[in-house]
N, C-alpha and C positions, 0 to 999 in steps of 0.2 A: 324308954318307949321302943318298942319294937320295931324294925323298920319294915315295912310291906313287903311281901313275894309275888310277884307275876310269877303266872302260867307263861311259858315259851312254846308255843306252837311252830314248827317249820313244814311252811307248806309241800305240796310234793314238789313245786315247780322249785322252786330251793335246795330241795332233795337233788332234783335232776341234777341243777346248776353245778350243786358241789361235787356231784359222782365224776360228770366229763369235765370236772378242772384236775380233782385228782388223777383221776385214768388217766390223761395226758399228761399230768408230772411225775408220771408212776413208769412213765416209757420212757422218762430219760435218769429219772432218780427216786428207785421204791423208797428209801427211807427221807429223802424228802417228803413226798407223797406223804408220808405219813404223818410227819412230825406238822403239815401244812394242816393236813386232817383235824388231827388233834388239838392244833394251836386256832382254828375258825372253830370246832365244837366249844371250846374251851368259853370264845367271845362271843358265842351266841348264848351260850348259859350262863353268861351274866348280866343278863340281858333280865333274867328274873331280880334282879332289884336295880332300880334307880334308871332304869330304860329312857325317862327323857332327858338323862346326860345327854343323850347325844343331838347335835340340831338338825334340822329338817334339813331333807333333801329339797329343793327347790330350783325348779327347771319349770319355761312358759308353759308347758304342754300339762304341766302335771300337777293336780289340786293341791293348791297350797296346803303346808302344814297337813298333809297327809301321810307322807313315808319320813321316818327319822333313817339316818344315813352313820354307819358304824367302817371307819376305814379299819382295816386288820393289817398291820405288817406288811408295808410294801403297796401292792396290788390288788386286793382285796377291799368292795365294796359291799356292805350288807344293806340292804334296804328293809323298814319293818316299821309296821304300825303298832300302833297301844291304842288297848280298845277296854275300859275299865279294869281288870284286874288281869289280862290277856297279852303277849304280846304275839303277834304272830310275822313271823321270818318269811319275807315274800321275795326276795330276789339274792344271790351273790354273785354280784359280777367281778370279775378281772377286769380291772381297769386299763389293761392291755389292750383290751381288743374296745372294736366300735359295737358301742350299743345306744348308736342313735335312733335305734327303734323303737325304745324306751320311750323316749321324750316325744317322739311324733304321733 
């Protein structure tokens, strides 16, 4: 049996996210920068099979069972829904910094 493929969509706000994590680790170490790049591409594209490995992010503010939660190496939080055969990549945060504006 074949195993199913989602679509991986990454939103722009995602896009942004990821552009000013790399630009800022690209000013202390370009081939970091890169290797950080390539290794979050990597785990968001595999994201097109078996996407509800990962379990819900779950905070009071935010609809349950809404965003599944993918840690990357370190620092690195992705947040993304599955919507029928669809996943779409809506947040990466660094878990470095505060993003309690998320949850509020």
């Amino acid at each position: 049996m074949a195993e199913k493929k989602y679509k991986v969509i990454v939103s722009d706000r995602a896009k942004q996210m990821l552009g000013i994590h790399i630009r800022f680790m690209a000013q202390v170490n370009k081939d970091a920068a890169i290797a950080k790049k390539k290794e979050l591409m990597a785990a968001m594209r595999s994201l097109d099979h078996m996407p509800q490995r990962f379990p819900f992010f779950e905070e009071p503010y935010i609809s349950s069972n809404k965003y599944h939660k993918m840690f990357v190496e370190k620092w690195y939080l992705v947040l993304y829904q599955v919507k029928d055969d669809t996943v779409y990549v809506e947040y990466i945060l660094d878990c470095r910094k505060d993003y309690s504006w998320l949850i509020h």
